[in-house]
C-alpha positions in Angstrom: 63.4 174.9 107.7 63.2 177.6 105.2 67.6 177.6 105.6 67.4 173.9 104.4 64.5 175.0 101.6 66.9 178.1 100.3 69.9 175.7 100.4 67.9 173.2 97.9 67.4 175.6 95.6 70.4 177.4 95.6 71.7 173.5 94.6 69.2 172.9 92.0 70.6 174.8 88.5 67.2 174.4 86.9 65.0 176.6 88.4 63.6 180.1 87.3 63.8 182.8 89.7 60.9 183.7 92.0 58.8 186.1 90.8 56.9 189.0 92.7 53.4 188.8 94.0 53.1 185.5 92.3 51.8 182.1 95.4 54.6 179.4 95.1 53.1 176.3 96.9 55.5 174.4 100.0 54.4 171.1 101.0 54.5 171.0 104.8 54.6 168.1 107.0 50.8 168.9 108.2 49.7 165.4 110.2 52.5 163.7 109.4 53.3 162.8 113.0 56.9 162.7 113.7 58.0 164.4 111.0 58.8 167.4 113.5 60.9 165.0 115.6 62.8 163.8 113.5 63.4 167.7 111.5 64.7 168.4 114.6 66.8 165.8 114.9 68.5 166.5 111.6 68.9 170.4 112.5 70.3 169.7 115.1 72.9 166.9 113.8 74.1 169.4 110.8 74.5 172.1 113.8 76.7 169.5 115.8 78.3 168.8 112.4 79.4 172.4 112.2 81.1 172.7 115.4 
């Protein structure tokens, strides 16, 4: 997860760089049921896509 989250930003030309010792907020999929499943499911298609 934090791969796709570095790749995002990395994409995104707008953004300031992180700053030390300063709390940058993630949203997380916290009782979202099936958001895990289906995370999963796209880590593991963009692995099969890299073979």
């Amino acid at each position: 997860m934090l791969r796709i989250l570095a790749e995002e930003l990395d994409t995104n030309e707008h953004i300031s760089p992180l700053q030390p010792y300063k709390i940058y907020y993630l949203p997380i999929p916290y009782k979202a049921f099936g958001t895990g499943e289906t995370l999963m499911q796209a880590m593991q298609s963009a692995d099969n896509e890299g073979d």
